[in-house]
N, C-alpha and C positions, 0 to 999 in steps of 0.2 A: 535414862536422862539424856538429853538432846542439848547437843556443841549450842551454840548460839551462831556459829557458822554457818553461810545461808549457799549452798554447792548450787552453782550457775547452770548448771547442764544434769538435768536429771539423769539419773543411771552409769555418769560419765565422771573419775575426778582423777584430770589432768595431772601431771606433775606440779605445776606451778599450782595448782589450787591444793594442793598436800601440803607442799610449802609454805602457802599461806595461812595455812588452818593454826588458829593457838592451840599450845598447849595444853590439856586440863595436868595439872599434880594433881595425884593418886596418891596417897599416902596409906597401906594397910592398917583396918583401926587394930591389928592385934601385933602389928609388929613396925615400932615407926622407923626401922632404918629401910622398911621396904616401902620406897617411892619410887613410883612411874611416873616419866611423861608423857601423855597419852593424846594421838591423834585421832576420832575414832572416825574411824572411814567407812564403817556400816550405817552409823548415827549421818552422814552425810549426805549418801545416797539415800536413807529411809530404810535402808532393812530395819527388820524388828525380831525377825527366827535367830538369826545369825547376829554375832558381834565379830566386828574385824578391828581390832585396832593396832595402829604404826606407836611402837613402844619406845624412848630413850631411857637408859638407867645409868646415872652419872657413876664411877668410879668411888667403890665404897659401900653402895648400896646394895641392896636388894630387890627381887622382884614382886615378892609375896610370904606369906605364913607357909611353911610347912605344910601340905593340905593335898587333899586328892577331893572329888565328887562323885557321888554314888550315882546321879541321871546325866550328865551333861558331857559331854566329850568338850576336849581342847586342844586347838595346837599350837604351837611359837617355831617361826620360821626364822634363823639369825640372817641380820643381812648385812652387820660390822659390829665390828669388837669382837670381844671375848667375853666368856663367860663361866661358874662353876654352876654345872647342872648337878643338883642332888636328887638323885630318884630312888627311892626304894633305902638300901642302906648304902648306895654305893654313890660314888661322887664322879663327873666326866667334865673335862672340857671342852664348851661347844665354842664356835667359830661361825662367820661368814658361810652358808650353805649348808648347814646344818640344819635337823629339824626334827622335833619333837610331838611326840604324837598321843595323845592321852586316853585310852577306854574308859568306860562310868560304868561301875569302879576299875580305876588303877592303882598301884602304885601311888603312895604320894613323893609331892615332889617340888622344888624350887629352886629357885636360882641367885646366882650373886654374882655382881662384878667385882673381884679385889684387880684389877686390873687398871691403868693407867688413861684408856679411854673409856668413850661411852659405847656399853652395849647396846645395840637397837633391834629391835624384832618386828616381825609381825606374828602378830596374837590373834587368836580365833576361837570360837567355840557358839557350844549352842545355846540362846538365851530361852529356857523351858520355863513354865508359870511356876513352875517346881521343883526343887532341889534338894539335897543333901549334902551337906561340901565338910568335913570331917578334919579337924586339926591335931593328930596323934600325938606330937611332943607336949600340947596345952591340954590336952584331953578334953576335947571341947568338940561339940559339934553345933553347928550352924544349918538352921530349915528356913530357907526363903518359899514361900508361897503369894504368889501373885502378888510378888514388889516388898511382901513385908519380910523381915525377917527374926529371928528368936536364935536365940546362943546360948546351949546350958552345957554344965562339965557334965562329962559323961556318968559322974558318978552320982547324978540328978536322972539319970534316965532310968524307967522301968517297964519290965514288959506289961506290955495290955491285954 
């Protein structure tokens, strides 16, 4: 989905043109205290393999469902605030220069600001025609295939 933001200089966005980019709110449809606001600086330039997006999460929130991807690699880069990274079963706090790195499959994993500021990152990962993105606390798994996607509890799945 494409910012309505029209980037001046192909392949090029300045500071001041980041700046001016609006916000989209991201709201997770499976978890609504996880809202992002989301710059997306791939959608800008015209990438389409790659998504890069400049993230804020105000104080209180979160960044996403509990979840890993079985095809898609991802990363989040901090670059102020704090943050509680929950990966796997264990919980860390990430900070300013920190940076998180994801394999398809990893570990699942998210994050939260109970902190006083706003967290901000940068997010990346790869936008495949195909996925598998697995939510273990809901027991639910999610298959995007070229833009659409389907969501059943796992206790809907059988083998074939």
């Amino acid at each position: 989905m494409k910012d309505n933001y029209q980037n001046p200089i192909p392949h090029l966005l300045k500071a001041n043109d980041i700046e001016a980019m609006p916000e989209k709110i991201k709201v997770h449809p499976l978890n609504s205290q996880a809202v992002r606001h989301t710059k997306s600086l791939s959608d800008a330039v015209g990438m389409t393999h790659i998504g890069v997006h400049l993230v804020r999460v105000e104080p209180g929130k979160e960044t996403t469902q509990f979840h890993f991807h079985h095809q898609e690699e991802e990363f989040i880069y901090i670059i102020s605030g704090r943050g509680i990274a929950e990966i796997g079963e264990e919980e860390f706090e990430v900070a300013a220069g920190d940076f998180l790195g994801f394999t398809a499959p990893s570990l699942p994993d998210c994050m939260r600001n109970p902190f006083e500021e706003d967290l901000v990152y940068l997010m990346g990962g790869e936008r495949s025609k195909f996925d598998v993105c697995d939510y273990p606390r809901l027991k639910k798994r999610l298959f995007r295939v070229n833009g659409d996607r389907s969501l059943v509890d796992w206790e809907d799945l059988q083998p074939f």
